[in-house]
VMD Tcl script that draws the C-alpha trace (Angstrom):
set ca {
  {0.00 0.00 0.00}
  {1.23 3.00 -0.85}
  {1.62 6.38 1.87}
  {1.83 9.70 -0.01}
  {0.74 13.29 0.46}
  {-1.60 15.10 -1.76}
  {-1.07 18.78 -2.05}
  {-4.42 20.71 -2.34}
  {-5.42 24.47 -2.62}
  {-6.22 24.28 1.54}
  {-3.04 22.15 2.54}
  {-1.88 18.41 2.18}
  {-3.94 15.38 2.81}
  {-2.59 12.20 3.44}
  {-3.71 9.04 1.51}
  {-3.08 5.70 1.80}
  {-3.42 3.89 -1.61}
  {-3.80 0.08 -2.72}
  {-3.52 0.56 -6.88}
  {-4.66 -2.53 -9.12}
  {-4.04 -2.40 -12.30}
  {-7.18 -3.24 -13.70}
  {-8.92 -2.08 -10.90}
  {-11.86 0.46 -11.24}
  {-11.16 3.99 -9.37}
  {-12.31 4.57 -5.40}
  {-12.20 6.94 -2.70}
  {-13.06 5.52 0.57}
  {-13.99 8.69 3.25}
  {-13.42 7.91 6.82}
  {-16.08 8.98 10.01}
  {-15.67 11.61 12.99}
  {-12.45 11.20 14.80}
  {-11.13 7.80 12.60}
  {-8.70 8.25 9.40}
  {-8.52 6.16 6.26}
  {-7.15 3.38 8.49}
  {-10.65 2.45 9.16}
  {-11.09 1.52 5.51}
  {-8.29 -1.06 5.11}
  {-10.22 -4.21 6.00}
  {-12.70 -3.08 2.88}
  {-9.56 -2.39 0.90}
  {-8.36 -5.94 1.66}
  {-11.03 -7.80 0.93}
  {-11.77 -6.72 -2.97}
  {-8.42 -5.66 -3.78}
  {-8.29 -7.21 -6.89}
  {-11.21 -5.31 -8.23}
  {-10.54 -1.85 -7.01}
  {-7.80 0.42 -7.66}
  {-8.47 2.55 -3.93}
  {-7.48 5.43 -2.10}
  {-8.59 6.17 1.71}
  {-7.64 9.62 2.70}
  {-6.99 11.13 6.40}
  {-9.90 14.32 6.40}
  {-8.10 17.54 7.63}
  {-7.70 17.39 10.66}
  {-7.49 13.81 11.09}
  {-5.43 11.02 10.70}
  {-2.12 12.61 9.25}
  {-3.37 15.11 7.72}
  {-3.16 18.77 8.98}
  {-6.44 20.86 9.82}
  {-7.93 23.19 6.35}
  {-5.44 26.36 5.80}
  {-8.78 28.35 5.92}
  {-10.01 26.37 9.17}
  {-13.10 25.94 7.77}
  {-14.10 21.80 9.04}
  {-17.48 22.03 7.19}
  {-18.57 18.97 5.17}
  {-18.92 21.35 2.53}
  {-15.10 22.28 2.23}
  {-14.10 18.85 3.12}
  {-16.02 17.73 0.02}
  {-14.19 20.58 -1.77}
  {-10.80 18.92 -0.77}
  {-12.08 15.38 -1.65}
  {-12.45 16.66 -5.03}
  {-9.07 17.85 -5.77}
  {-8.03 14.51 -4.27}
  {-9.82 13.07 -6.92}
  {-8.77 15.37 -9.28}
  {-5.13 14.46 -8.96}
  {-4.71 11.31 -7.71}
  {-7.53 10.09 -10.86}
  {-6.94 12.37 -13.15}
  {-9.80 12.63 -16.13}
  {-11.75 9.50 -14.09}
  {-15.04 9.35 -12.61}
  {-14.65 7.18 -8.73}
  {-16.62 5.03 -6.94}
  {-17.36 6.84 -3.73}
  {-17.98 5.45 -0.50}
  {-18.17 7.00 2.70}
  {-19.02 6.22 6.49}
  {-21.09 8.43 8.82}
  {-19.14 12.09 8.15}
  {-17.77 10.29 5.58}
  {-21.48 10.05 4.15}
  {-22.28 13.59 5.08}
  {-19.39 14.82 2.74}
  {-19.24 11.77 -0.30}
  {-23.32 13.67 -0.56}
  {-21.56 17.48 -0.90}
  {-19.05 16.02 -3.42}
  {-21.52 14.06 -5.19}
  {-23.81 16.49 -5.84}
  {-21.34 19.42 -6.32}
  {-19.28 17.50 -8.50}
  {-21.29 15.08 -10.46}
  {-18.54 13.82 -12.91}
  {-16.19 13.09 -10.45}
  {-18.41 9.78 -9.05}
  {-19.46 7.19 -11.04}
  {-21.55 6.11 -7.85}
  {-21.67 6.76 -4.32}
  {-22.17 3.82 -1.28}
  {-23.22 5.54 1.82}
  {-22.13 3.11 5.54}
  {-24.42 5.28 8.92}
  {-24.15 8.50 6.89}
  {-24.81 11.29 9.13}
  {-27.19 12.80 7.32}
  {-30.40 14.79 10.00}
  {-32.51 12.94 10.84}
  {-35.89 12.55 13.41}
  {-35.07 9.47 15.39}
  {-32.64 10.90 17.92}
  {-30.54 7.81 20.13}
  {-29.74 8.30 23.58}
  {-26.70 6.91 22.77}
  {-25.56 9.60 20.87}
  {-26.40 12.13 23.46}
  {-22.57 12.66 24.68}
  {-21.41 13.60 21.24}
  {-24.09 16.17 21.17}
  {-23.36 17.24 24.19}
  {-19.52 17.80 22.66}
  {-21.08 20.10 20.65}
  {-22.06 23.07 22.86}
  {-19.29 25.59 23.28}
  {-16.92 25.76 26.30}
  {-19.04 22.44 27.84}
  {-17.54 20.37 24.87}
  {-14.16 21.67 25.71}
  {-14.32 20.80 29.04}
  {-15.97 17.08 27.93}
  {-13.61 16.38 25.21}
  {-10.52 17.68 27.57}
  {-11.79 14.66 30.24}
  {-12.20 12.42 27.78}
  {-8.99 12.96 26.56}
  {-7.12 12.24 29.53}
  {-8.38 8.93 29.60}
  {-5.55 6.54 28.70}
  {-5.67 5.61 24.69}
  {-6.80 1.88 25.06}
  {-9.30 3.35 27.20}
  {-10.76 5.01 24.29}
  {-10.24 2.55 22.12}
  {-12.31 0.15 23.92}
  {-14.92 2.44 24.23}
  {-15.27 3.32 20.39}
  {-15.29 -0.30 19.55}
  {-18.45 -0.68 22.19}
  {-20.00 2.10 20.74}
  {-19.57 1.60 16.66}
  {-19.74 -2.32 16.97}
  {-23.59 -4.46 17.69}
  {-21.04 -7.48 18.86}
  {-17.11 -6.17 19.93}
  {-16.45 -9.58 19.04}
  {-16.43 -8.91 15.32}
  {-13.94 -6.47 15.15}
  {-11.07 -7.79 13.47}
  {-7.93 -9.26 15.03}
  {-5.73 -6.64 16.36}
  {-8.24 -4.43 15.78}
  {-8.12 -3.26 19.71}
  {-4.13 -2.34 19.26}
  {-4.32 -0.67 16.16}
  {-6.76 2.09 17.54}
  {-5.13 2.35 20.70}
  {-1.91 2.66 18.59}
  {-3.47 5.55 16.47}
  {-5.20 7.32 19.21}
  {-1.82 7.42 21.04}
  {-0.20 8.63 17.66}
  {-2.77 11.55 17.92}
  {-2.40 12.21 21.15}
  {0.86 13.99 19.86}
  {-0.91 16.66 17.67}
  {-1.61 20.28 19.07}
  {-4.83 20.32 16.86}
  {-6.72 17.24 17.60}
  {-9.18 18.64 20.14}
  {-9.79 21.68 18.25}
  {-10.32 19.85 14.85}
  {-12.82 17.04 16.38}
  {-15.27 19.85 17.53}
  {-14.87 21.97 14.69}
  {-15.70 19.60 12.62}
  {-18.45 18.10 14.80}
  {-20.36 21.56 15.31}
  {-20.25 22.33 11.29}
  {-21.90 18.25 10.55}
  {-24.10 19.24 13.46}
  {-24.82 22.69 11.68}
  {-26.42 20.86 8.65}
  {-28.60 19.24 10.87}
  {-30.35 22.44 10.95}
  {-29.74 23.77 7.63}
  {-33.69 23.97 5.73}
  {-31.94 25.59 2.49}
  {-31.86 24.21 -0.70}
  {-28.21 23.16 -0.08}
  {-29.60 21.36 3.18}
  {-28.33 17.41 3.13}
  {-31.57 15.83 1.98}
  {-32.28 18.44 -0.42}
  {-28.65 17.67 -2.16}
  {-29.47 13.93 -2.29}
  {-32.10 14.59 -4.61}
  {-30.11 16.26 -6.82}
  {-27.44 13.60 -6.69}
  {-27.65 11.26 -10.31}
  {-25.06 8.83 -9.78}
  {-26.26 5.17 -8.50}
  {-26.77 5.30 -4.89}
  {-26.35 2.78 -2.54}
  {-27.25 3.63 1.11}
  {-26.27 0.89 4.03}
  {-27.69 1.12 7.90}
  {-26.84 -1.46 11.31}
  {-29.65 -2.52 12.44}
  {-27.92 -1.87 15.80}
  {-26.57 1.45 15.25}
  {-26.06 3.29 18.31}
  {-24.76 6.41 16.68}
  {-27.45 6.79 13.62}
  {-30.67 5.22 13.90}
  {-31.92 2.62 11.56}
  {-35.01 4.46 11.02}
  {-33.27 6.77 9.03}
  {-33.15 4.27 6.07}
  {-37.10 5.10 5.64}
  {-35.94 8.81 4.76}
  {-33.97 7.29 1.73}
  {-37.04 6.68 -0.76}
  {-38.42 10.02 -0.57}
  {-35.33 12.03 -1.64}
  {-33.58 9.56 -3.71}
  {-36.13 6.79 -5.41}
  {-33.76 5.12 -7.25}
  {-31.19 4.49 -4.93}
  {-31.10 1.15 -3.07}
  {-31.66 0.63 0.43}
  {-30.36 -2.16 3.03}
  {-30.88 -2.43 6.62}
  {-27.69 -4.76 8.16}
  {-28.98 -6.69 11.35}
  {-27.12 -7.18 14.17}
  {-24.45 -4.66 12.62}
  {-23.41 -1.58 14.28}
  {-22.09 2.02 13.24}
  {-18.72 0.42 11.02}
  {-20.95 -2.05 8.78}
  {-18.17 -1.90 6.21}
  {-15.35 -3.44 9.18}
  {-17.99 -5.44 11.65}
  {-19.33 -7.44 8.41}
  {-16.75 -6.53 5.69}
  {-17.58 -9.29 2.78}
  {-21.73 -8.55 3.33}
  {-20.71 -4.69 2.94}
  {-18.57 -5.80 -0.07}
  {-20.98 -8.02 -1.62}
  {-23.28 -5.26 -1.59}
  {-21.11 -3.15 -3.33}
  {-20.63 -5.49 -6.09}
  {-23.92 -6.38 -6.56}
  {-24.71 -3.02 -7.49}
  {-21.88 -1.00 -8.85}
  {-19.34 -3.75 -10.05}
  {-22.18 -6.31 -11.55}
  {-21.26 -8.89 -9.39}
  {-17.41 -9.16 -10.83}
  {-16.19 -10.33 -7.38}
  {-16.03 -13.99 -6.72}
  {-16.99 -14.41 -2.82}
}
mol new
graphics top color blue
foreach p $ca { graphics top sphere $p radius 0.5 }
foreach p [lrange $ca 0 end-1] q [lrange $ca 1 end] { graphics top cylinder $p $q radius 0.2 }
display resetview
């Protein structure tokens, strides 16, 4: 796998890429407070079909916070583009994304139509009406100076701590994250733990996905979906703590065409808790079922 920097009109992002030489373009976006890490056991699984590139958002990961500090899906979509732009150049991608991943693959895909040949959506964190109390602590991070003070405490909890903790919270069963899995977060978080920006960037970027919650302009989430033309597919646990189910039955009415599926006994990371059923999926209905499973 290859470990390069892309330099883009707001700073550089870092990308990890698996190329395959026959292998059909794809940009895999990571969720709140993970990196492109949390894409490799995807990546492994249909190497041989994809030719794929899993980039740390600003902020996150090893990539440095926007130049213009602005953490909005919006402007991370922007980035994503010129990601595209230069590490495909001319070619359309297959786009996939989990939970703020799925928040921004919708800005890009509906901003940028011929960049994404079509767009897989994992818990996208798109508003919604069926609130979890699950979620309420993230929410909570939200409101100014009390999220400080949260995030700060949660901080200072040791990094396998945390690790344990995000693997009960994005998994249905902690027993079907993969081997390792456990180390290499706690590895990463500890990694992080080293950069001046990482509380600053999480809530940034948290309060602007939050903001579209609230946005009722055209340019609001939903609203964009509609516009969005490239085949959709859009993928929920049917244990999600973080983004309820329900949402699923918001999918129909803003994007008809686009296909649906509800994951039992799957959590928040559908595409690492059940990896080949995520992948199958996938196949099915963007690569026309070229993967043997």
């Amino acid at each position: 796998m290859l470990d390069e920097q892309v330099k883009t009109g707001k700073g550089s992002v870092r990308i990890r890429r698996q190329p395959s030489p026959n292998g059909e373009p794809a940009v895999l976006i990571h969720g709140l407070g993970a990196s492109g890490h949390n894409w490799f056991p995807f990546m492994s699984h249909i190497s041989d079909q994809l030719d794929m590139t899993a980039p740390d958002l600003p902020g996150f990961g090893q990539s440095l916070p926007p130049s213009d500090q602005d953490h909005s899906p919006k402007n991370f979509a922007e980035i994503m583009a010129e990601v595209i732009e230069k590490t495909y150049p001319g070619q359309s991608v297959h786009l996939l994304g989990n939970s703020l991943g799925g928040a921004i693959a919708v800005q890009l895909a509906a901003r940028h139509p011929k960049l994404v040949k079509s767009m897989t959506l994992v818990s996208p964190a798109l508003p919604t009406l069926y609130p979890d109390l699950s979620a309420a602590p993230v929410v909570l991070s939200a409101l100014p100076k009390f999220g400080e003070k949260l995030m700060q405490r949660y901080f200072e909890l040791p990094p396998a701590e945390r690790a344990s903790n995000t693997i009960q919270n994005t998994f249905a069963d902690r027993r079907n994250a993969p081997e390792n899995w456990h180390e290499a977060i706690t590895r990463e978080l500890a990694e992080r733990d080293m950069q001046p920006h990482q509380l600053s960037s999480l809530l940034a970027t948290l309060r602007s996905l939050l903001a579209t919650f609230f946005d009722r302009s055209e340019q609001a989430p939903w609203n964009l979906v509609k516009s969005i033309s490239a085949p959709s597919l859009f993928m929920y646990g049917g244990k999600d703590k973080l983004v309820h189910p329900r949402a699923a039955k918001k999918v129909p009415y803003f994007a008809p065409m686009a296909q649906v599926r509800v994951l039992a006994e799957t959590g928040h990371v559908a595409h690492i808790e059940h990896t080949a059923w995520v992948a199958e999926e996938f196949s099915e209905n963007h690569l026309r079922n070229r993967i043997a499973y």
